[in-house]
N, CA and C atoms of all chains as a GROMACS GRO file, in nm:
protein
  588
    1UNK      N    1  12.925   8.902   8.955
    1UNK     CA    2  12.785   8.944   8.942
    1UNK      C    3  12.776   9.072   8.857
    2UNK      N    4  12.662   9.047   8.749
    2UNK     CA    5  12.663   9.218   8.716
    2UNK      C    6  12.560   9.282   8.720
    3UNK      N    7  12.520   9.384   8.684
    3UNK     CA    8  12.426   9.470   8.727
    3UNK      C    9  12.286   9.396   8.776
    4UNK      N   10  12.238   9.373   8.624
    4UNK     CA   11  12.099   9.306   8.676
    4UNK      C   12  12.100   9.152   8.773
    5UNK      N   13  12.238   9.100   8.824
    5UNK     CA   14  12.226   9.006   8.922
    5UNK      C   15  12.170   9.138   9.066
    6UNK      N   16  12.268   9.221   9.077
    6UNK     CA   17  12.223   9.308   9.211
    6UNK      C   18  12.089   9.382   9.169
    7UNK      N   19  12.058   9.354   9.072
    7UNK     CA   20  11.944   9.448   9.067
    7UNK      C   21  11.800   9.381   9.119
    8UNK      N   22  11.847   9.238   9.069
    8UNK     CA   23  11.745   9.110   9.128
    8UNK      C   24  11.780   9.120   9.295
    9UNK      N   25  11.855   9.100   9.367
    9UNK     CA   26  11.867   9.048   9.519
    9UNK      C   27  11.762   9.216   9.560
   10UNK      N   28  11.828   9.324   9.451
   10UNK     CA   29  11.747   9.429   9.561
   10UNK      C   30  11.603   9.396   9.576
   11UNK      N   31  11.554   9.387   9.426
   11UNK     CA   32  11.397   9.354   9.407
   11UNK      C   33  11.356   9.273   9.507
   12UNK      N   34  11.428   9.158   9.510
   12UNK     CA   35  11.364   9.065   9.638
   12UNK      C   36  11.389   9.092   9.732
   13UNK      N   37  11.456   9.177   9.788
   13UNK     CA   38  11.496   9.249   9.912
   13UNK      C   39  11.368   9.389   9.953
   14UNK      N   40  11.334   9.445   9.852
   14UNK     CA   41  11.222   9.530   9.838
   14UNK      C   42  11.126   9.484   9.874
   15UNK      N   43  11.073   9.354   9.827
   15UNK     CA   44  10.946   9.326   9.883
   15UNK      C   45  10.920   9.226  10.007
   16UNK      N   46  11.028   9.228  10.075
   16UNK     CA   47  11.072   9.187  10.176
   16UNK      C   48  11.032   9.311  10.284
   17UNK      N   49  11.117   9.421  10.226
   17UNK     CA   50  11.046   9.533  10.337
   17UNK      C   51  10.934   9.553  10.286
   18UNK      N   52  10.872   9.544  10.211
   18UNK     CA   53  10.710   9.571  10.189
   18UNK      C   54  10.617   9.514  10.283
   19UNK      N   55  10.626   9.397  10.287
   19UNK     CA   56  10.566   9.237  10.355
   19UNK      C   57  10.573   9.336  10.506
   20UNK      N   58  10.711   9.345  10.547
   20UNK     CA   59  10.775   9.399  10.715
   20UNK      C   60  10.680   9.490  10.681
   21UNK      N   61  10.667   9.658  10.575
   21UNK     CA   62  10.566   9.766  10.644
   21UNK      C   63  10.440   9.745  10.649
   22UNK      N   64  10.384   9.651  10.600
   22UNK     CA   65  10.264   9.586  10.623
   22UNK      C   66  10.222   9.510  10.702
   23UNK      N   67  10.367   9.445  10.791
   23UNK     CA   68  10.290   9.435  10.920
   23UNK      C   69  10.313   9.478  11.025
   24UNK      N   70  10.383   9.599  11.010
   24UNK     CA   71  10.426   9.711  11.090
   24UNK      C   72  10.304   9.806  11.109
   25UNK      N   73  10.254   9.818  10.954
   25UNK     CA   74  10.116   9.883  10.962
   25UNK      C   75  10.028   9.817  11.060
   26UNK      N   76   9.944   9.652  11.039
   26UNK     CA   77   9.899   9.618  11.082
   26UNK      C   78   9.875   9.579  11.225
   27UNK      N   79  10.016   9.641  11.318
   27UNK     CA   80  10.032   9.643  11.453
   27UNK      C   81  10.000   9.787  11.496
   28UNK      N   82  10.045   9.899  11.402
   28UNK     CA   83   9.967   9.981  11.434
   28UNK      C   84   9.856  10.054  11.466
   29UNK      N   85   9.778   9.933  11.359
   29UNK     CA   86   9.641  10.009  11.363
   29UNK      C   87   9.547   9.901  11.478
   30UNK      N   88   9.644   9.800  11.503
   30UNK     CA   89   9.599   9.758  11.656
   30UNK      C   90   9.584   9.842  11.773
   31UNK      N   91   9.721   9.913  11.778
   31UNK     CA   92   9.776  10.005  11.889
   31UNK      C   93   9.634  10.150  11.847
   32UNK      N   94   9.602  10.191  11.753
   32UNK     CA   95   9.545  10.270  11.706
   32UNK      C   96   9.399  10.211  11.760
   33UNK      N   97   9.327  10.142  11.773
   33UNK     CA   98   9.186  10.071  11.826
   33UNK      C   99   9.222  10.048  12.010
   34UNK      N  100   9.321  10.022  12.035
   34UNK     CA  101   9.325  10.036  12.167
   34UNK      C  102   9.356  10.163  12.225
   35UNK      N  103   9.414  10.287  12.175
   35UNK     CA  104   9.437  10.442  12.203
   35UNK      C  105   9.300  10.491  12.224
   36UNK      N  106   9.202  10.477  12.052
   36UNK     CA  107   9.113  10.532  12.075
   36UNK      C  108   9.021  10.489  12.234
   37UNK      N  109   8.998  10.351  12.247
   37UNK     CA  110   8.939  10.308  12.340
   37UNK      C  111   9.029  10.354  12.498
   38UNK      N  112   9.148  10.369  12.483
   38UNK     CA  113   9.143  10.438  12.613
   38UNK      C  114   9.182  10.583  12.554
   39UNK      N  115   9.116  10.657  12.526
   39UNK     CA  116   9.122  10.777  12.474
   39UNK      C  117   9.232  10.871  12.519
   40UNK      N  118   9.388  10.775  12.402
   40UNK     CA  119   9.469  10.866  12.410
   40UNK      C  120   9.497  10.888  12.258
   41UNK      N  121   9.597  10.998  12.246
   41UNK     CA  122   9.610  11.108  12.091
   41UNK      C  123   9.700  10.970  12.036
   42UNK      N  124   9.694  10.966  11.916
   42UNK     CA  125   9.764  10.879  11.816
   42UNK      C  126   9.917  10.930  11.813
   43UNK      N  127   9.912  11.051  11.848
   43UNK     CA  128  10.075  11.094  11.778
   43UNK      C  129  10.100  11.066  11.928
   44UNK      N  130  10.236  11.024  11.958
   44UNK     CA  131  10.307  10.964  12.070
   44UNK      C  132  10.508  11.005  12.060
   45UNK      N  133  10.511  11.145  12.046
   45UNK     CA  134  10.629  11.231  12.048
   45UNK      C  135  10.732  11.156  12.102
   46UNK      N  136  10.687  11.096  12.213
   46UNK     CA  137  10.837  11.031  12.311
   46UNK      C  138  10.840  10.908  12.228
   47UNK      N  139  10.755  10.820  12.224
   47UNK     CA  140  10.815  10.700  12.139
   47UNK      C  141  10.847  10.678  12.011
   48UNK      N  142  10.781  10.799  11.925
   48UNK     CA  143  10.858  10.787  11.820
   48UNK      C  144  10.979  10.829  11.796
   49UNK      N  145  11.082  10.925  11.895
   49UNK     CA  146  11.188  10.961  11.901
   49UNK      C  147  11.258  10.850  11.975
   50UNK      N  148  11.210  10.726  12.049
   50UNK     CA  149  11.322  10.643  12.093
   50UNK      C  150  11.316  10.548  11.999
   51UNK      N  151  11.236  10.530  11.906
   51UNK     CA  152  11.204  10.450  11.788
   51UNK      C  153  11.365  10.441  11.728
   52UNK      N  154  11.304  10.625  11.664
   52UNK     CA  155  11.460  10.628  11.538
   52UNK      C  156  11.555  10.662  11.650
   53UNK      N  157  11.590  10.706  11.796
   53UNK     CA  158  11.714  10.677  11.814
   53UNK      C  159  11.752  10.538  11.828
   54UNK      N  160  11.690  10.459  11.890
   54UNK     CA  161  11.695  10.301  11.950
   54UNK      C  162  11.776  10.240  11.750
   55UNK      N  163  11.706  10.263  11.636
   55UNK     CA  164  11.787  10.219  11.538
   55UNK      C  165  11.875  10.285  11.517
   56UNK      N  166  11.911  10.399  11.520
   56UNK     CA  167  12.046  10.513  11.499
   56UNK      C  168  12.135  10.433  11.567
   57UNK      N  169  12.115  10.380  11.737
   57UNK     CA  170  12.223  10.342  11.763
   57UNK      C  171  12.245  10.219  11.735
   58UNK      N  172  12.146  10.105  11.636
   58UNK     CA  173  12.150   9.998  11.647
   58UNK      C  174  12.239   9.939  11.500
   59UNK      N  175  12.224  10.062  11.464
   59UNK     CA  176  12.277  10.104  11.298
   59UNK      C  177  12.385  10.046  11.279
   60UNK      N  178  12.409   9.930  11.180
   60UNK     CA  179  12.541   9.910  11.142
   60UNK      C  180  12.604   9.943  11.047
   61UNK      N  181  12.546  10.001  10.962
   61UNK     CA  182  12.591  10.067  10.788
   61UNK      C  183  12.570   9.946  10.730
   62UNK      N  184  12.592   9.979  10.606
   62UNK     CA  185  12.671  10.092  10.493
   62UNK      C  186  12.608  10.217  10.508
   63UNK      N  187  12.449  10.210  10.546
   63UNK     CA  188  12.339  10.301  10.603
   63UNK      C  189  12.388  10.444  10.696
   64UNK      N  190  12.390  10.553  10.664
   64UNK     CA  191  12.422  10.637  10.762
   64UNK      C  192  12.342  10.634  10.893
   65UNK      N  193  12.348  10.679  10.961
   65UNK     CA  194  12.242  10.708  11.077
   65UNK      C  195  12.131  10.770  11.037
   66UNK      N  196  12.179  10.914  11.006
   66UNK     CA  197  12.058  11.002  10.970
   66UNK      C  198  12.014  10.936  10.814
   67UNK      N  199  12.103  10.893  10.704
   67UNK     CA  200  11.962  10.805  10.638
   67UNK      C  201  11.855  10.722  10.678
   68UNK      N  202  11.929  10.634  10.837
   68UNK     CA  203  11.805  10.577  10.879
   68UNK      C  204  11.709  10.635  10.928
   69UNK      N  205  11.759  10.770  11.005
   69UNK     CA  206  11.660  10.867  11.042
   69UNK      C  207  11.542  10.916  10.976
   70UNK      N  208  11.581  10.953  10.850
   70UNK     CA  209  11.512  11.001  10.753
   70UNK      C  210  11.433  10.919  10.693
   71UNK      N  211  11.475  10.759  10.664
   71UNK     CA  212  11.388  10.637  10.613
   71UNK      C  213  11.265  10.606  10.733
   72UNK      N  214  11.288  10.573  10.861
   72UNK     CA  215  11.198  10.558  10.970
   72UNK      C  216  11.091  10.661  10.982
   73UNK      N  217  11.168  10.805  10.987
   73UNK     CA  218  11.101  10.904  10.968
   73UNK      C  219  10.934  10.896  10.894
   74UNK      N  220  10.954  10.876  10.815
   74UNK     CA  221  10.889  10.825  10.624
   74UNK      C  222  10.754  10.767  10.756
   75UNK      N  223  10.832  10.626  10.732
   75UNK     CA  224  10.762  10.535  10.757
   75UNK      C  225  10.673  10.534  10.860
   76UNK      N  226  10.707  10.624  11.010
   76UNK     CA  227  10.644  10.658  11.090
   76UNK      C  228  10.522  10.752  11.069
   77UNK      N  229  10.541  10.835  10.994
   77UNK     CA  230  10.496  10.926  10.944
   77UNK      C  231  10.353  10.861  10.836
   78UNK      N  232  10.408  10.778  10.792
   78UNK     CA  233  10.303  10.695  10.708
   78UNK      C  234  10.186  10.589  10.840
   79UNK      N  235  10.264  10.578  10.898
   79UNK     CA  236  10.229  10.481  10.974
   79UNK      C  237  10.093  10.589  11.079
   80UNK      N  238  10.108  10.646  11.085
   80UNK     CA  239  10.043  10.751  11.175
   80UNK      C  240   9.918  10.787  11.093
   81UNK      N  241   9.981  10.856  10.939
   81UNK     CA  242   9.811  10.890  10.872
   81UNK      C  243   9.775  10.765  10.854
   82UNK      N  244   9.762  10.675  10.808
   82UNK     CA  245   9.696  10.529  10.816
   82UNK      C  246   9.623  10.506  10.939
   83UNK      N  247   9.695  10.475  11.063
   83UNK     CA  248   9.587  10.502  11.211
   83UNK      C  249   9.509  10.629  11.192
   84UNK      N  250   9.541  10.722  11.158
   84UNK     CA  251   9.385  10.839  11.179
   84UNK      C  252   9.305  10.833  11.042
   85UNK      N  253   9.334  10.798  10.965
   85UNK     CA  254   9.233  10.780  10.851
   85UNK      C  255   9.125  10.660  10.903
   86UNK      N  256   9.206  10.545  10.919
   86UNK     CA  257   9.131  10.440  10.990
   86UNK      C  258   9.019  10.484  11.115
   87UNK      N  259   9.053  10.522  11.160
   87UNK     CA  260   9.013  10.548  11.325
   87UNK      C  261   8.857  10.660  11.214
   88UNK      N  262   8.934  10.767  11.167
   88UNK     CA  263   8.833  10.844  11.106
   88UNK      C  264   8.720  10.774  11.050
   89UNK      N  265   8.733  10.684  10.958
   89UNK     CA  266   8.662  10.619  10.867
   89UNK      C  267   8.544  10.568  10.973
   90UNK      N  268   8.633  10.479  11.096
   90UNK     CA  269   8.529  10.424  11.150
   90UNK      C  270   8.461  10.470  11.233
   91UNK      N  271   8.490  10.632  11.322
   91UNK     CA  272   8.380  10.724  11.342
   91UNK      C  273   8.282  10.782  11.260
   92UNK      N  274   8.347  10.802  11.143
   92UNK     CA  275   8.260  10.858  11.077
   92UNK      C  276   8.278  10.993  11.111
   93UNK      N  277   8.374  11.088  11.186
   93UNK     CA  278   8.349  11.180  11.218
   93UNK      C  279   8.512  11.291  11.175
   94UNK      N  280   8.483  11.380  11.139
   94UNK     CA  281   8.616  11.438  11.073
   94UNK      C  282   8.753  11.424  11.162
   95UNK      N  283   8.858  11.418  11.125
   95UNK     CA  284   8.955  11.342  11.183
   95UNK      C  285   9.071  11.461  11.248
   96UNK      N  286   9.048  11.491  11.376
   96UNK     CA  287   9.114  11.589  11.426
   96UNK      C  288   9.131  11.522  11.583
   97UNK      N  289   9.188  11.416  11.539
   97UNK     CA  290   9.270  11.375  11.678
   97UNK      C  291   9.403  11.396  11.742
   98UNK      N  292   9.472  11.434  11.613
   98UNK     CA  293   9.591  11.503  11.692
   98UNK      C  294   9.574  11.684  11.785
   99UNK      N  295   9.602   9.141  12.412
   99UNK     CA  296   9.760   9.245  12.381
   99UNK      C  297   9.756   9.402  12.443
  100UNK      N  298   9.782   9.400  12.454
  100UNK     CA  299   9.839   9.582  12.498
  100UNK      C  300   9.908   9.619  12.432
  101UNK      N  301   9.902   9.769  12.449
  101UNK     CA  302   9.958   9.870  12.329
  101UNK      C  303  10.147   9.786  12.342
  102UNK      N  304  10.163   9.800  12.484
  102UNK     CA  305  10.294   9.740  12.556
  102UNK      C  306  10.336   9.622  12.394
  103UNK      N  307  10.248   9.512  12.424
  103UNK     CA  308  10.275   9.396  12.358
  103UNK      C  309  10.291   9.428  12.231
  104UNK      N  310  10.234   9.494  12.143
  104UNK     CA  311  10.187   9.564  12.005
  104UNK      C  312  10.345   9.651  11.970
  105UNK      N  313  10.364   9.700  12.057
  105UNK     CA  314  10.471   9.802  12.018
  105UNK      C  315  10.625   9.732  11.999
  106UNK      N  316  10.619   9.578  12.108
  106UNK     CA  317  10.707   9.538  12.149
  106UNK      C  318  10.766   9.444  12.006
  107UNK      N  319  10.650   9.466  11.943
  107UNK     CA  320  10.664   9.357  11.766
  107UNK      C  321  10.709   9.486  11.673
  108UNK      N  322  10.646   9.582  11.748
  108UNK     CA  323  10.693   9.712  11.603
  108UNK      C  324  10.835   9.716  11.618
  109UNK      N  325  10.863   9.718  11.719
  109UNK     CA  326  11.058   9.706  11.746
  109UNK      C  327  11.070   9.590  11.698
  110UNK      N  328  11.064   9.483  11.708
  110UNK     CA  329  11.107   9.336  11.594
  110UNK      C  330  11.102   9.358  11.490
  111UNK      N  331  11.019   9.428  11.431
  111UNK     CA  332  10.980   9.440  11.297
  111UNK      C  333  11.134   9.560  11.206
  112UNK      N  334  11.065   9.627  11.317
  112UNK     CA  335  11.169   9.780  11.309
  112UNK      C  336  11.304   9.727  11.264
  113UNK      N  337  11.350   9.625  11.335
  113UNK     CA  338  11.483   9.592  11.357
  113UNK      C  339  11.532   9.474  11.212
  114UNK      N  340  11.420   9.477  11.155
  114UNK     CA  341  11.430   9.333  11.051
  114UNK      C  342  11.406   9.444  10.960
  115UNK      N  343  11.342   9.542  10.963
  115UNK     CA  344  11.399   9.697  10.812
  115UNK      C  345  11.509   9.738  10.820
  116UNK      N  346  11.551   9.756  10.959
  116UNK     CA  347  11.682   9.814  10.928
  116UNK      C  348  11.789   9.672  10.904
  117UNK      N  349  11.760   9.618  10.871
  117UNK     CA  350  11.858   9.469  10.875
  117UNK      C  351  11.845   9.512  10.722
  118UNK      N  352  11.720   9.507  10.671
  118UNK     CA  353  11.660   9.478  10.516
  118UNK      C  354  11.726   9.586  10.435
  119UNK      N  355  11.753   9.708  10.483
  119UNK     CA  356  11.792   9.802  10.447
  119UNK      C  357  11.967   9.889  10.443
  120UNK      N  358  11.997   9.792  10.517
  120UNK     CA  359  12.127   9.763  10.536
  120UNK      C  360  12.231   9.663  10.401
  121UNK      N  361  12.109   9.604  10.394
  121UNK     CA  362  12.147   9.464  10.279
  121UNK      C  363  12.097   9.504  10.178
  122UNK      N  364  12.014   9.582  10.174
  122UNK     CA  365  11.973   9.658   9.999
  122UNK      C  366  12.103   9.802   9.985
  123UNK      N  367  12.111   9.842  10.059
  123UNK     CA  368  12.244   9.969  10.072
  123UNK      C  369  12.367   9.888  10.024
  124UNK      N  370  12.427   9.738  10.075
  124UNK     CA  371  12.513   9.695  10.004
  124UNK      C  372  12.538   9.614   9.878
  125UNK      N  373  12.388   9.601   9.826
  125UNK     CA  374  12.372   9.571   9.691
  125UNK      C  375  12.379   9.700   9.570
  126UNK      N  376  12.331   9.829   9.650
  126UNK     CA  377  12.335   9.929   9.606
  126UNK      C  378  12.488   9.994   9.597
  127UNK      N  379  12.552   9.972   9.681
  127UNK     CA  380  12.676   9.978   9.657
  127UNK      C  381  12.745   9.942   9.528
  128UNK      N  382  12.735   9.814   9.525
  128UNK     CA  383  12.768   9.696   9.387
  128UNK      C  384  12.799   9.714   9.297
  129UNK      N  385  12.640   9.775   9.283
  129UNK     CA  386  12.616   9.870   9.204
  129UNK      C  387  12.691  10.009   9.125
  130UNK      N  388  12.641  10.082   9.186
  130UNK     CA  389  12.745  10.182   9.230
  130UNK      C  390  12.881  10.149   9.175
  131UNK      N  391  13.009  10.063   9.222
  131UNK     CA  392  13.094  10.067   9.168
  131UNK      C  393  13.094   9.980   9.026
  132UNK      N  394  12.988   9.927   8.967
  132UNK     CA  395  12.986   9.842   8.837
  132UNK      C  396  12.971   9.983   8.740
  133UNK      N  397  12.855  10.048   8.768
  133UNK     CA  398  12.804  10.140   8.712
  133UNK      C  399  12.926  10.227   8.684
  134UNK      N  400  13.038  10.263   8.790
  134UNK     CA  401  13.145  10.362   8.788
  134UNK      C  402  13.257  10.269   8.649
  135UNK      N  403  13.273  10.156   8.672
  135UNK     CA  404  13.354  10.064   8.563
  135UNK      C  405  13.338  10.085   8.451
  136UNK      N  406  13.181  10.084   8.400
  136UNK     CA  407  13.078  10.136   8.299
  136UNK      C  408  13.080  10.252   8.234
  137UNK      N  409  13.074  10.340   8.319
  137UNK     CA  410  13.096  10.511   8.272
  137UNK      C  411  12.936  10.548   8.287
  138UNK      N  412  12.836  10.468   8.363
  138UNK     CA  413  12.695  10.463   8.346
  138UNK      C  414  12.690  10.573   8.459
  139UNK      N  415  12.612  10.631   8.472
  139UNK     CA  416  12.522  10.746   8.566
  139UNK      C  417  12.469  10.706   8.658
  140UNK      N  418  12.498  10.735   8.817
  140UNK     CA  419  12.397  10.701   8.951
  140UNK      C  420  12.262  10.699   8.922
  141UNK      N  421  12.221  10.791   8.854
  141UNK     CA  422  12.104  10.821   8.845
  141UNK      C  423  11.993  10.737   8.750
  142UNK      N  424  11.934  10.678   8.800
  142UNK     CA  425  11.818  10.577   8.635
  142UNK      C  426  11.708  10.599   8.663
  143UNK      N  427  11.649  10.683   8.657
  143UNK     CA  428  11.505  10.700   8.630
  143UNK      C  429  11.406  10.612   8.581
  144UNK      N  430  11.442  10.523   8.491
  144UNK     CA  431  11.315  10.435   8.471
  144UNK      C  432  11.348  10.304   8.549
  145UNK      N  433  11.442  10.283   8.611
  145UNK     CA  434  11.482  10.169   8.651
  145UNK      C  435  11.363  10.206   8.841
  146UNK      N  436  11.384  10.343   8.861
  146UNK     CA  437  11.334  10.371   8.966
  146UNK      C  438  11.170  10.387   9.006
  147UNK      N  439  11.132  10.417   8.848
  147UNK     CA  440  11.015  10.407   8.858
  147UNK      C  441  10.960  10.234   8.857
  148UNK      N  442  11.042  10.186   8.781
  148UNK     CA  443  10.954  10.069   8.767
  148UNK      C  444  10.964   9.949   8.917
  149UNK      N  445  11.084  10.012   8.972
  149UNK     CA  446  11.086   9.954   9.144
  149UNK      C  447  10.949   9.966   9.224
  150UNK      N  448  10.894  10.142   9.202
  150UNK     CA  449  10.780  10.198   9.268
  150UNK      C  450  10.656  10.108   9.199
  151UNK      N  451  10.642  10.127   9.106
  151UNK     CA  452  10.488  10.082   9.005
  151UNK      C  453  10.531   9.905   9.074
  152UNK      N  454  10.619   9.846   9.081
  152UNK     CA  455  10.635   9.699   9.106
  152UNK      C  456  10.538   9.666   9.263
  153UNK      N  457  10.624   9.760   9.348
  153UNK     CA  458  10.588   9.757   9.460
  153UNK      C  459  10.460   9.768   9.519
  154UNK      N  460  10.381   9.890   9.420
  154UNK     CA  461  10.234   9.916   9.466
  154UNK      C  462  10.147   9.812   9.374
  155UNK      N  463  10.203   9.763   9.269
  155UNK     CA  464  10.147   9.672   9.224
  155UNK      C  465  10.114   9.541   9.325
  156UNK      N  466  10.202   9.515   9.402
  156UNK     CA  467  10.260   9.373   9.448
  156UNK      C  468  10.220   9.437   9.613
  157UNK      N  469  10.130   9.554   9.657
  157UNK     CA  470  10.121   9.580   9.763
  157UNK      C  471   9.985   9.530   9.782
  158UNK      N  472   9.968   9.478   9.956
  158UNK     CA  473   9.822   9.426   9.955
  158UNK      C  474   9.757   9.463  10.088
  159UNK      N  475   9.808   9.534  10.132
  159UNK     CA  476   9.772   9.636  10.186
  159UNK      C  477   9.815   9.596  10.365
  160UNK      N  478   9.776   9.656  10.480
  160UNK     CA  479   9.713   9.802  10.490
  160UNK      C  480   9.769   9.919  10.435
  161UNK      N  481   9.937   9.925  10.472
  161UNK     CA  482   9.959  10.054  10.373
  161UNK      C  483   9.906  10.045  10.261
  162UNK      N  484   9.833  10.179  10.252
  162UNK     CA  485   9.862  10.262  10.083
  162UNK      C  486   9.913  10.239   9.983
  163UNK      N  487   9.863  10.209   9.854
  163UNK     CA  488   9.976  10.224   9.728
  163UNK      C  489  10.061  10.344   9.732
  164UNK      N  490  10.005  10.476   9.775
  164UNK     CA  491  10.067  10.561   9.777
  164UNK      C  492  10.150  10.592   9.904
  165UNK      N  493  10.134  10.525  10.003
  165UNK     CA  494  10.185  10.545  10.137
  165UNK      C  495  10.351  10.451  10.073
  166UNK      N  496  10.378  10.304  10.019
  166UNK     CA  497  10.417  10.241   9.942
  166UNK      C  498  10.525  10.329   9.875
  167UNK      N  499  10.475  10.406   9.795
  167UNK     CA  500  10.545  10.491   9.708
  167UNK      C  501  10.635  10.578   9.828
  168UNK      N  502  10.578  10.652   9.880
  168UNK     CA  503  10.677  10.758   9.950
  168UNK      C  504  10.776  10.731  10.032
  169UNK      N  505  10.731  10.582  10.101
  169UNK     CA  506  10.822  10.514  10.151
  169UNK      C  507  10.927  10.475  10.103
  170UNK      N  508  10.926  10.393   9.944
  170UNK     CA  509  11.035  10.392   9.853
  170UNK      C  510  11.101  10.515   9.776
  171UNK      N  511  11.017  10.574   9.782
  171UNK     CA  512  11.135  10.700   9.715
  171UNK      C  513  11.218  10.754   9.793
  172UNK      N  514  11.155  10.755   9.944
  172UNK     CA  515  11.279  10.798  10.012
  172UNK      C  516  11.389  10.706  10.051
  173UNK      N  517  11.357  10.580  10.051
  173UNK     CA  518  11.474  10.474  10.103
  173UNK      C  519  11.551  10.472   9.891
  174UNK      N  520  11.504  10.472   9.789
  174UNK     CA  521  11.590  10.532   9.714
  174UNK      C  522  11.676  10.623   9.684
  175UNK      N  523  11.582  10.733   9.760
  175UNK     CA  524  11.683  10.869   9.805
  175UNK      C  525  11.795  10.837   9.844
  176UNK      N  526  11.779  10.782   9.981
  176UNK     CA  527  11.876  10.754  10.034
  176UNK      C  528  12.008  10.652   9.975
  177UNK      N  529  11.943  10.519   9.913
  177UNK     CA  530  12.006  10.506   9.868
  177UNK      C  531  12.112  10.523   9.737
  178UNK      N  532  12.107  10.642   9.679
  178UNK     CA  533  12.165  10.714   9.542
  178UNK      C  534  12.256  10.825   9.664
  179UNK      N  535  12.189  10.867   9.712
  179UNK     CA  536  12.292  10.951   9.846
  179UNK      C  537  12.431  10.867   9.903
  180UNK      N  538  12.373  10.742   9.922
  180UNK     CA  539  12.518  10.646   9.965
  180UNK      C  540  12.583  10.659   9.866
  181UNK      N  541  12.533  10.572   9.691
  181UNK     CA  542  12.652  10.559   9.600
  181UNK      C  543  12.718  10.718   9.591
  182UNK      N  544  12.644  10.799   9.586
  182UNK     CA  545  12.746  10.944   9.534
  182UNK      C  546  12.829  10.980   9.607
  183UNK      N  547  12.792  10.946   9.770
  183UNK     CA  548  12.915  10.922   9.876
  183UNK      C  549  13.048  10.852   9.851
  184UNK      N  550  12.974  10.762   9.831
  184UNK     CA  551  13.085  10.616   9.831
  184UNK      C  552  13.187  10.651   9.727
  185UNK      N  553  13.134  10.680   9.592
  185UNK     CA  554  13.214  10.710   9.488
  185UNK      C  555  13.256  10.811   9.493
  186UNK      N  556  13.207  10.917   9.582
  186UNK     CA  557  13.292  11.068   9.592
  186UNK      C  558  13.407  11.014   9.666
  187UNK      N  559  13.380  10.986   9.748
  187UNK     CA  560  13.468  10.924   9.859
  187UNK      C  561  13.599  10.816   9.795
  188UNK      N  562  13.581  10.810   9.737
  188UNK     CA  563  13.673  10.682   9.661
  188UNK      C  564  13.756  10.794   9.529
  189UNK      N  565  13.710  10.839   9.457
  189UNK     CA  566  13.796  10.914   9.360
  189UNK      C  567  13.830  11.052   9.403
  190UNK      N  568  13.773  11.105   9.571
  190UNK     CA  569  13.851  11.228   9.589
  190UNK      C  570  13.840  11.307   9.503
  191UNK      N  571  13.678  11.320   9.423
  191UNK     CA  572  13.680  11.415   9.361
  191UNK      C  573  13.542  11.491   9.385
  192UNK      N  574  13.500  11.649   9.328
  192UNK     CA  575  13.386  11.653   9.367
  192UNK      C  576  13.228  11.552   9.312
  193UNK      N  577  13.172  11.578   9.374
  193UNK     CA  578  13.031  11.500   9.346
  193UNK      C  579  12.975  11.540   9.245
  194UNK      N  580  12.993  11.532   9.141
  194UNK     CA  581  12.899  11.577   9.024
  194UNK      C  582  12.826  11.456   8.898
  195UNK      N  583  12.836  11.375   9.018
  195UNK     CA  584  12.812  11.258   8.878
  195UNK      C  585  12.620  11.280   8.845
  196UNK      N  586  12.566  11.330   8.935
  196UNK     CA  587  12.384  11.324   8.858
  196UNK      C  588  12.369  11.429   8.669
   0.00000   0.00000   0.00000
């Protein structure tokens, strides 16, 4: 194989996790419509730390740990302003729920 | 559903990125040592941009085009962090290939 063969499997491998954070998003902002309605805070400290440990230890490489740390990280992090923008939009009211 | 049920897919999901990301790290590898055969540079800048512009192109939402982006630059991060490993690690020499 040479370059642009691995360069193809990544591409299709890329939008593979794209598809996954999109519907990673889309479970969130489920979880995000049922918080507001039982009126709890969006940011959730304890589960997002058993999140990235639960993959740290689930980690098989080539991936370090803490790269996965740092990738989840991201994503959590993304995943969170998306629920309060949402949530905002549909109050209508400035967005200071954390 | 309950948040319970909702969360219980974000871990399925969770677990099929880090699968996804595991398998793009060993294509990135591949890489990595073709590129070292080559005398070519870890580093490609337009090859990286045009991953990002692909992705938000080909994104359909709920994430962000830009949520999209930050997400890939850091799982690129990461992955250019493995090859400079890998290849430090292999020629026992210092890291200076960027």
């Amino acid at each position: 194989m040479d370059i642009e063969n691995w360069r193809a499997r990544i591409d299709d491998i890329d939008l593979k996790i794209l598809r996954c954070l999109n519907e990673r998003a889309k479970y969130s902002i489920e979880i995000a419509h049922l918080k507001k309605e039982l009126l709890l805070p969006i940011y959730s400290p304890d589960r997002e730390a058993r999140i990235i440990q639960r993959l740290m230890d689930e980690n098989s490489g080539p991936m370090s740990d803490d790269g996965v740390r740092r990738v989840f990280e991201r994503i959590i992090d993304e995943s969170r302003k998306l629920e309060k923008d949402i949530l905002a939009s549909q109050t209508n009211k400035p967005n200071k729920m954390e």
